[in-house]
TITOR-412245 format. One line per 8 residues: number of its first residue (from 1); for each residue x, y, z of C-alpha. Coordinates in steps of 0.02 Angstrom, whole numbers, plus 32768, in hexadecimal, padded with zeros to 4 digits. Example, Ala and Ser with C-alpha at 12.3 -4.5 7.8 and 13.67 -1.06 7.14 Angstrom:
2
1) 8267:7F1F:8186 ~ 82AC:7FCB:8165 $
This chain:
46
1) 8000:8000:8000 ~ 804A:8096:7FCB ~ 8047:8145:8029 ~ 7FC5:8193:7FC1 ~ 7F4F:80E1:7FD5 ~ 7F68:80F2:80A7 ~ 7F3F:81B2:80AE ~ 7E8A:81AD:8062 $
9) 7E7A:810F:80C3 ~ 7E8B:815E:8150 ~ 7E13:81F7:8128 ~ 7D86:818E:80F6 ~ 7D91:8129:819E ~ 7D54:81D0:81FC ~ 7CBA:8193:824B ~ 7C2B:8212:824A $
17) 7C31:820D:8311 ~ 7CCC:8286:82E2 ~ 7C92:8303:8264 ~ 7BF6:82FD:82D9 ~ 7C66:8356:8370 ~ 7CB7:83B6:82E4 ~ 7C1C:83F6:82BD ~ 7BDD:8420:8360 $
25) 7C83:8470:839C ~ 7C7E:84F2:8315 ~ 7BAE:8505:8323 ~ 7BEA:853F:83E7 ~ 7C8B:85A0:83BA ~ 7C1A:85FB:8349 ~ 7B82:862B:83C7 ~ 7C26:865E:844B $
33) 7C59:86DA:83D0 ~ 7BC7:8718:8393 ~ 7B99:8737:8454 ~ 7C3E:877C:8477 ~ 7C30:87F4:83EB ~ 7B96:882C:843E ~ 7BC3:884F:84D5 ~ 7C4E:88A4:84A6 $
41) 7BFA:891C:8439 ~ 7B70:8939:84BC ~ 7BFF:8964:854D ~ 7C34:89EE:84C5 ~ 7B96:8A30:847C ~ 7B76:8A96:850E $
């Protein structure tokens, strides 16, 4: 098995349990920043 054969092995043995937490981490990074960005703008809108 040659190097190129192993590496796309390898990506299509991600189980969707994974790119399920992948998916979820950047839904709440998202809604963090988003509320961040918020409350920053309403500390300086005064």
């Amino acid at each position: 098995m040659n190097k190129e054969e192993s590496e796309v092995k390898i990506d299509k043995e991600l189980p969707d349990s994974w790119w399920y937490r992948v998916y979820a981490a950047v839904a709440v990074t998202t809604v963090i920043v988003i509320a961040l960005l918020w409350a920053f703008s309403q500390y300086f809108s005064s």
